[in-house]
VOMARMAR-400314 format. One record per residue (C-alpha): residue number from 1; x, y, z. Coordinates in Angstrom, 2 decimals. Layout:
! VOMARMAR-400314
r seq:NUM; u:X; v:Y; w:Z
...
END
This chain:
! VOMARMAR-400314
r seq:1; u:104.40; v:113.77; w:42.25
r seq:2; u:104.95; v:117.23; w:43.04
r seq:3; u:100.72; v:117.81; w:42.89
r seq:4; u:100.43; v:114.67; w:45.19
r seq:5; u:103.06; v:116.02; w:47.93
r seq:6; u:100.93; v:119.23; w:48.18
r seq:7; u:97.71; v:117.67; w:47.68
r seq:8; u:98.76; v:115.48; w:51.00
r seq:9; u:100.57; v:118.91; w:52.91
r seq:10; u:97.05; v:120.38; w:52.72
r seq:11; u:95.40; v:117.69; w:53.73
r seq:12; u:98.00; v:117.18; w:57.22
r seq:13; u:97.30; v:120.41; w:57.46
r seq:14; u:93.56; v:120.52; w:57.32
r seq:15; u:93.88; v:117.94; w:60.04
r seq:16; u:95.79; v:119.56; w:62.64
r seq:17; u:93.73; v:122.06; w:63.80
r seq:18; u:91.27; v:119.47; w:64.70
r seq:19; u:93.84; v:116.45; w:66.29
r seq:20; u:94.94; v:120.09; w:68.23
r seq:21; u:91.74; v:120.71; w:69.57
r seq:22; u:90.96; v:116.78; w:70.14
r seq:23; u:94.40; v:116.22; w:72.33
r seq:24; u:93.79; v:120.02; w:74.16
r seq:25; u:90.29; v:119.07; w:74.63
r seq:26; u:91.55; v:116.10; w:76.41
r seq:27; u:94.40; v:117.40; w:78.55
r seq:28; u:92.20; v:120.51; w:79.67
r seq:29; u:89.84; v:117.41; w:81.01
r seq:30; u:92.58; v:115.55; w:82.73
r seq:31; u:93.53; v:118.94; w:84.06
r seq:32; u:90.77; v:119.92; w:85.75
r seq:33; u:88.90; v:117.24; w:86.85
r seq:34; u:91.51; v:114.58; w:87.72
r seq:35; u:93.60; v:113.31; w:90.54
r seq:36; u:94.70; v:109.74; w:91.51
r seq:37; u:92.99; v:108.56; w:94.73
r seq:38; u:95.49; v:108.51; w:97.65
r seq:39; u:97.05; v:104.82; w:98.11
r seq:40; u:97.47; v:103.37; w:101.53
r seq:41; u:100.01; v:101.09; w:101.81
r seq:42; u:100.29; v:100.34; w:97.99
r seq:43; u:96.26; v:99.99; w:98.04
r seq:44; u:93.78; v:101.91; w:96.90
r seq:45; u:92.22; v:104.20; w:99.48
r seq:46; u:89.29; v:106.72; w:100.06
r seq:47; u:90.25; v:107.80; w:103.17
r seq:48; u:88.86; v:107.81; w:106.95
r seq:49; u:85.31; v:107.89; w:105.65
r seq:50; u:81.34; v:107.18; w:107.38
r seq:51; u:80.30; v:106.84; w:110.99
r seq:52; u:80.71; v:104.95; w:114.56
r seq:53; u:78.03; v:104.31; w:116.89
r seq:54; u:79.73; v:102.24; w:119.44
r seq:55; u:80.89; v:99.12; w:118.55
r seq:56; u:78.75; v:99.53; w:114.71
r seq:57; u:80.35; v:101.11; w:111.81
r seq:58; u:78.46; v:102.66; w:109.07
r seq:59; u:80.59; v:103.61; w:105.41
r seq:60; u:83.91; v:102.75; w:106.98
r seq:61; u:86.61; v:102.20; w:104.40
r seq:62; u:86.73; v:98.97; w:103.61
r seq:63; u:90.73; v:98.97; w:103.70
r seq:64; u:90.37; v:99.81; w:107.48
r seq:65; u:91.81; v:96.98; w:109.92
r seq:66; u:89.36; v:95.90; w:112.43
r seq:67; u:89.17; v:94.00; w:115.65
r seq:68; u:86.59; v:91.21; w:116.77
r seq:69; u:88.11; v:91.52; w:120.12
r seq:70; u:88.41; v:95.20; w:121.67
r seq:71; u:91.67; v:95.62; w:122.97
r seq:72; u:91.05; v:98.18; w:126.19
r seq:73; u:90.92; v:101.83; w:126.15
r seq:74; u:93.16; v:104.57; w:124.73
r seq:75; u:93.34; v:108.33; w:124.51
r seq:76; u:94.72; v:110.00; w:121.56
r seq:77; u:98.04; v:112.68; w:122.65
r seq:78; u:98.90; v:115.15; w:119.95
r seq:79; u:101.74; v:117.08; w:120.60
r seq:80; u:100.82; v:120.15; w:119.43
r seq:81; u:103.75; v:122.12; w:120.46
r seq:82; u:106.52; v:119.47; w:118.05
r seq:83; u:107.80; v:120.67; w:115.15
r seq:84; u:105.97; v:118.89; w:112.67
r seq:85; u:102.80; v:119.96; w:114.21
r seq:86; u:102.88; v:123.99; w:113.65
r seq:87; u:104.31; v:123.53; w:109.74
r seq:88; u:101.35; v:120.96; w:109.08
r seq:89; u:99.34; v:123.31; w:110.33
r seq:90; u:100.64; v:126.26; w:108.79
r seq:91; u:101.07; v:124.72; w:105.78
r seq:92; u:98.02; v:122.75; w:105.06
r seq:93; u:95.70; v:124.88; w:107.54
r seq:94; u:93.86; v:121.36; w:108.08
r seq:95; u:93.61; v:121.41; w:111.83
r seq:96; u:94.31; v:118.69; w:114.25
r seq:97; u:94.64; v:114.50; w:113.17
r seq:98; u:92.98; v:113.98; w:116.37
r seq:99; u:89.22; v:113.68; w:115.34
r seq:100; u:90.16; v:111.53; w:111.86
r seq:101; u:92.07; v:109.47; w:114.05
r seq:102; u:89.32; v:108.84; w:116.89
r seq:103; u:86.64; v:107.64; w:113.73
r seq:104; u:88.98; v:105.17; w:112.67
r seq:105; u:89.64; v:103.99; w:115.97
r seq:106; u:86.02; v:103.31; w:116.99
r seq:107; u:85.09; v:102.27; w:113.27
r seq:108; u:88.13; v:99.22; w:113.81
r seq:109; u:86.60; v:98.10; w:117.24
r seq:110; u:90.33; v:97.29; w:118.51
r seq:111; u:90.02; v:100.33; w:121.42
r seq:112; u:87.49; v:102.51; w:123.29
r seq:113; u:88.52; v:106.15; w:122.90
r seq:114; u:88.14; v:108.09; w:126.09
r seq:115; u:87.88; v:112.00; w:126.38
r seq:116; u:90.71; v:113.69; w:127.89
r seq:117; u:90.66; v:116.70; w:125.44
r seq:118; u:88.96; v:120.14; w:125.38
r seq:119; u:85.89; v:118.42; w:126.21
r seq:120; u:86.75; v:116.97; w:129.34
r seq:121; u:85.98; v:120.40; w:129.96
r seq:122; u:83.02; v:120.52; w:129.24
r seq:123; u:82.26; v:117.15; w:131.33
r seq:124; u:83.98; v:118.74; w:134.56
r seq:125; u:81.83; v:121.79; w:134.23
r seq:126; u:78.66; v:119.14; w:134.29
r seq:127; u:79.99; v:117.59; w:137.37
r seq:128; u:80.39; v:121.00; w:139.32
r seq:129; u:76.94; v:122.24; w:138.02
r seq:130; u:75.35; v:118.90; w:139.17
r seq:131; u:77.42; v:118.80; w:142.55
r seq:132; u:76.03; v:122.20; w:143.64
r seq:133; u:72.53; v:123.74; w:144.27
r seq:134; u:71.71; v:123.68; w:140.76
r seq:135; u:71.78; v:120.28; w:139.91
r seq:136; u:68.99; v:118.35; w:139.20
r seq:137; u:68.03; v:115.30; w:141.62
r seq:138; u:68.55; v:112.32; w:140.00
r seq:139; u:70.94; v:113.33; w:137.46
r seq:140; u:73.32; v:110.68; w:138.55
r seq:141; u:76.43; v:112.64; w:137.93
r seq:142; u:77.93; v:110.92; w:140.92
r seq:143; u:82.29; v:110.04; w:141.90
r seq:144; u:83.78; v:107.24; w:140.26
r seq:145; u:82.57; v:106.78; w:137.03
r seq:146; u:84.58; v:108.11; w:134.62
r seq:147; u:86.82; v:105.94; w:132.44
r seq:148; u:90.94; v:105.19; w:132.65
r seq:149; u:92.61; v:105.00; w:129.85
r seq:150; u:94.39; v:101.60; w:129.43
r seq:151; u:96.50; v:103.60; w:126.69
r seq:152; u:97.96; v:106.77; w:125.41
r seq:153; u:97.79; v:106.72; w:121.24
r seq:154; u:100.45; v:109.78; w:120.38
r seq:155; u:100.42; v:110.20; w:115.83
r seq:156; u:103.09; v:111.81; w:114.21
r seq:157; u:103.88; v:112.91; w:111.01
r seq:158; u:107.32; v:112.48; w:109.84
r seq:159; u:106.96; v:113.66; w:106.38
r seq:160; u:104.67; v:115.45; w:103.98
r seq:161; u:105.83; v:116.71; w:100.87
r seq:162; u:103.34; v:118.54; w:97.98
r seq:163; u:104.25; v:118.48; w:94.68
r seq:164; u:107.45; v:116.20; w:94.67
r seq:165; u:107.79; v:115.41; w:91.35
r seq:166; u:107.35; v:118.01; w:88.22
r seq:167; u:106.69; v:116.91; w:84.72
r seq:168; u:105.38; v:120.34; w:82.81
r seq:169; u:109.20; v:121.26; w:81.94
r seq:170; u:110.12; v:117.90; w:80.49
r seq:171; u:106.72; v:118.09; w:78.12
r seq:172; u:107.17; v:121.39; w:77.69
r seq:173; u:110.76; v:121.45; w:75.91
r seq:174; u:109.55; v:119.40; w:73.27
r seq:175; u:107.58; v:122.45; w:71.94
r seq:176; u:104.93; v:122.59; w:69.41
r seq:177; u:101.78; v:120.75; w:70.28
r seq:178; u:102.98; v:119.16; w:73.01
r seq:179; u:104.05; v:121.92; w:74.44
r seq:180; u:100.64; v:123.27; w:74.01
r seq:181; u:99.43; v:120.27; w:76.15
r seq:182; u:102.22; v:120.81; w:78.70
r seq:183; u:100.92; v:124.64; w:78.96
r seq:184; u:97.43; v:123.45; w:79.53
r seq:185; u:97.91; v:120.80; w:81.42
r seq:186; u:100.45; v:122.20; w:83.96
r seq:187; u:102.04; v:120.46; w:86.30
r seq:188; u:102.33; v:116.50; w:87.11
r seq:189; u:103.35; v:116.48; w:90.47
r seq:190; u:102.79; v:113.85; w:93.41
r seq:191; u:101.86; v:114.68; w:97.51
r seq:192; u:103.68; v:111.94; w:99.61
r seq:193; u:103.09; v:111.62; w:103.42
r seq:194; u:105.01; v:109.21; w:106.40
r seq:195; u:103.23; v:109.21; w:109.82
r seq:196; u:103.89; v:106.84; w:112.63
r seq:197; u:101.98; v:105.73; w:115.44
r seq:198; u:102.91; v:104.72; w:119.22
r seq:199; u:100.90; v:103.12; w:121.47
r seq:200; u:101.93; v:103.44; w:125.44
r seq:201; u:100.67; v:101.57; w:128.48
r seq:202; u:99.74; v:104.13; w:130.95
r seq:203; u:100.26; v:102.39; w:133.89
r seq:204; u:103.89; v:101.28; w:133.19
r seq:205; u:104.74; v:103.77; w:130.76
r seq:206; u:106.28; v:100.70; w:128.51
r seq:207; u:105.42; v:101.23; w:124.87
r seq:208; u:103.35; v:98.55; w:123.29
r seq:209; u:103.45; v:99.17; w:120.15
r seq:210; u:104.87; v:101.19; w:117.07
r seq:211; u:103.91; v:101.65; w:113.14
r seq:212; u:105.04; v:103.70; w:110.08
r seq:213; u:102.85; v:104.32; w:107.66
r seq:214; u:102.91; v:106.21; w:103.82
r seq:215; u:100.73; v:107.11; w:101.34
r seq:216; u:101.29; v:108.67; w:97.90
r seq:217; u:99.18; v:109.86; w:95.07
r seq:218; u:99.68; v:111.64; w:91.70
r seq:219; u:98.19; v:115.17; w:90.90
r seq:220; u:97.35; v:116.93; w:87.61
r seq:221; u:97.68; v:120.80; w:88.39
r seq:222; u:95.48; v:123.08; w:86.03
r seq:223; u:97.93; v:125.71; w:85.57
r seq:224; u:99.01; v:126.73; w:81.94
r seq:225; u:100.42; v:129.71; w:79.98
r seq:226; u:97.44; v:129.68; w:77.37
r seq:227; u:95.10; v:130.99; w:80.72
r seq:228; u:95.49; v:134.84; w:82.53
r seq:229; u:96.79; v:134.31; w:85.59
r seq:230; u:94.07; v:134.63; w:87.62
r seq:231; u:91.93; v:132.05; w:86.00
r seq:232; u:95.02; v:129.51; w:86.18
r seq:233; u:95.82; v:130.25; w:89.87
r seq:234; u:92.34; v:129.73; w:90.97
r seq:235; u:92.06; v:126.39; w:88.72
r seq:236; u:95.28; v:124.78; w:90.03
r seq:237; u:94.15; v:125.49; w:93.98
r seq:238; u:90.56; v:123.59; w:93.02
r seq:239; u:91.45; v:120.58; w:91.58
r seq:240; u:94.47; v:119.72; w:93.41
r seq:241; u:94.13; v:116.84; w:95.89
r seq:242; u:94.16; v:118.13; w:99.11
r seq:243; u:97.52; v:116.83; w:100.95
r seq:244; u:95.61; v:116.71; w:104.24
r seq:245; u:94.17; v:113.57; w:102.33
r seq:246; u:97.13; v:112.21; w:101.70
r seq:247; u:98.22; v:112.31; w:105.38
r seq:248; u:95.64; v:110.66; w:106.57
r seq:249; u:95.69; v:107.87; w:103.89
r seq:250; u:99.39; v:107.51; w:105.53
r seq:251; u:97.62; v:107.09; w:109.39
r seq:252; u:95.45; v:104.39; w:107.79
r seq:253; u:98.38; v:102.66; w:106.48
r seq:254; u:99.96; v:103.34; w:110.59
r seq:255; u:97.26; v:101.80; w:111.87
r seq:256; u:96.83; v:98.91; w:109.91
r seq:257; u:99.72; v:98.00; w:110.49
r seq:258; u:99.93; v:98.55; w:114.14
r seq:259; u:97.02; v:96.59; w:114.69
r seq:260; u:98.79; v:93.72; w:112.95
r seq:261; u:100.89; v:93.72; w:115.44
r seq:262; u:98.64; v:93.68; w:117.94
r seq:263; u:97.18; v:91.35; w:116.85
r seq:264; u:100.17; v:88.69; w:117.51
r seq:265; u:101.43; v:90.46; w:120.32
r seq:266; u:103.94; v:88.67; w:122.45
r seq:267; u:104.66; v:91.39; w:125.81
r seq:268; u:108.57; v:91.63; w:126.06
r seq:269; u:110.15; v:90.47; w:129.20
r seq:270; u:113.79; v:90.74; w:130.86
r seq:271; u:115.20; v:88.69; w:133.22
r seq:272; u:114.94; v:89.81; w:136.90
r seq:273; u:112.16; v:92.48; w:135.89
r seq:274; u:111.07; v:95.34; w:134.04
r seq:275; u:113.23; v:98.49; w:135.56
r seq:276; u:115.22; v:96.20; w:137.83
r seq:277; u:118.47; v:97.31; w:136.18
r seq:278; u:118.33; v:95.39; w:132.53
r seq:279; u:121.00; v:92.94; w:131.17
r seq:280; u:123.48; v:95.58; w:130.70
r seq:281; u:125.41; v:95.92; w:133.64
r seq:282; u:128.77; v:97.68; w:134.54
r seq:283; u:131.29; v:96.12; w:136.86
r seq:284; u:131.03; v:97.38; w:140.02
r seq:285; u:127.01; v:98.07; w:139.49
r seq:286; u:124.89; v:97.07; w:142.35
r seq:287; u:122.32; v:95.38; w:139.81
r seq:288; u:122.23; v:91.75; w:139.14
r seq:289; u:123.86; v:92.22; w:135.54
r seq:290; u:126.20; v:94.74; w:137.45
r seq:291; u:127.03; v:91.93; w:140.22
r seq:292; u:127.29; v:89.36; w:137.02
r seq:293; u:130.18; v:91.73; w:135.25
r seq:294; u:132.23; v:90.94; w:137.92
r seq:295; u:131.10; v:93.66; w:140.20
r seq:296; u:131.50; v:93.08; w:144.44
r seq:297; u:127.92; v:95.15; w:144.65
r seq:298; u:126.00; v:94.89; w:147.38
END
């Protein structure tokens, strides 16, 4: 018995070293080289991906709402001086939304985008150089042909976490080979991002419409005590997904949904008017919900 029990400790132990090796192998794989794709909406999603030409879309995300019907035209507002805006920035160092957010638009066919950023510019520079003795004859750069905007698109983004959940310390108090998997592995950790959307009627300032959207994925972080430092730092920074990704996976998921509800939308009325004085009145109000409280009014 006793030649048996060592007989099968040296065999266990002849096996280790290799089952070691097989499961590091493994996690150093998942480590580097793995991420889950960004879900939009509880859906799988690539992101704001391909081309617009006009009204044709080439490698749009298939996940992308579309319109057969465009809906009028909208300009995109950023507020660039809100809060959210400099620590996205900052943060992520991923720029503005405005450009993903324009490809999406055009790819869905619901508005036409007009300029009314840095390169309207550009486009009144044209105009002058055309108006003056420079200009070419013929150029047709004549008054009254540039675009209104029906609409004023303004994102936000609400939340956008990196890294929310941690699972390296819960693997790695176990010790022992799974510890070693922990080490090599790093850190299981998930980017989460909330954006909304609001769509405005320029010529009544009423808002049309409004939309949340979120996104989520989960991240393996190459980070590990069995690597110098150097090597791990530089590891974890390339194969995390980036969380500017993430956020706009989120404005798909806004958008989507907005268009939804465009898509069934019913305008909102009030009795007597829009800005006539509302349904709420006061007693002694001169408007007719005011003269309805019991106000004299006049």
């Amino acid at each position: 018995m006793d030649t048996i029990a060592v007989q099968g400790s040296q065999a266990r132990s002849a096996l280790r070293p290799g089952l070691i090796a097989t499961v590091l192998g493994a996690a150093a794989l998942l480590s580097g080289c793995l991420a889950t794709t960004p879900g939009s909406g509880g859906q799988s999603a690539t992101g704001i991906t391909g081309a617009a030409g006009g009204a044709a879309t080439d490698g749009a995300n298939a996940a992308l709402a579309s319109c057969t019907e465009t809906l009028g035209t909208v300009r995109i507002e950023e507020n660039t001086n809100a809060s959210w805006y400099s620590v996205y920035s900052s943060r992520y160092n991923t720029g503005s939304t405005v450009p993903a957010l324009r490809l999406l638009i055009q790819q869905s066919n619901c508005f036409v985008i007009v300029e009314r950023g840095n390169s309207l510019n550009s486009m009144n520079q044209e105009r002058a150089i055309m108006r003056s003795d420079e200009g070419r004859a013929g150029s047709n750069f004549g008054g009254g042909q540039m675009v209104g905007a029906d609409y004023t698109m303004s994102p936000s983004i609400m939340l956008s976490d990196r890294g929310g959940t941690q699972a390296s310390s819960a693997l790695s108090s176990f010790g022992g080979m799974i510890g070693q998997v922990s080490r090599l592995a790093g850190s299981l950790s998930t980017n989460e991002a909330a954006t909304t959307l609001l769509l405005i009627d320029n010529r009544s300032g009423v808002q049309i419409a409004a939309s949340e959207g979120y996104a989520k994925n989960v991240d393996f972080g190459a980070a590990g005590a069995i690597f110098d430092s150097g090597t791990a730092a530089s590891a974890g920074a390339f194969t995390r997904t980036p969380q500017g990704k993430v956020i706009m996976a989120a404005f798909i998921d806004s958008y989507n949904k907005m268009v939804g509800a465009l898509k069934v939308y019913k305008a909102q009325t009030v009795k007597g008017g829009l800005g006539t004085g509302g349904r709420l009145g006061v007693q002694g109000g001169q408007t007719d919900a005011g003269r309805e409280a019991g106000g004299r009014g006049r």
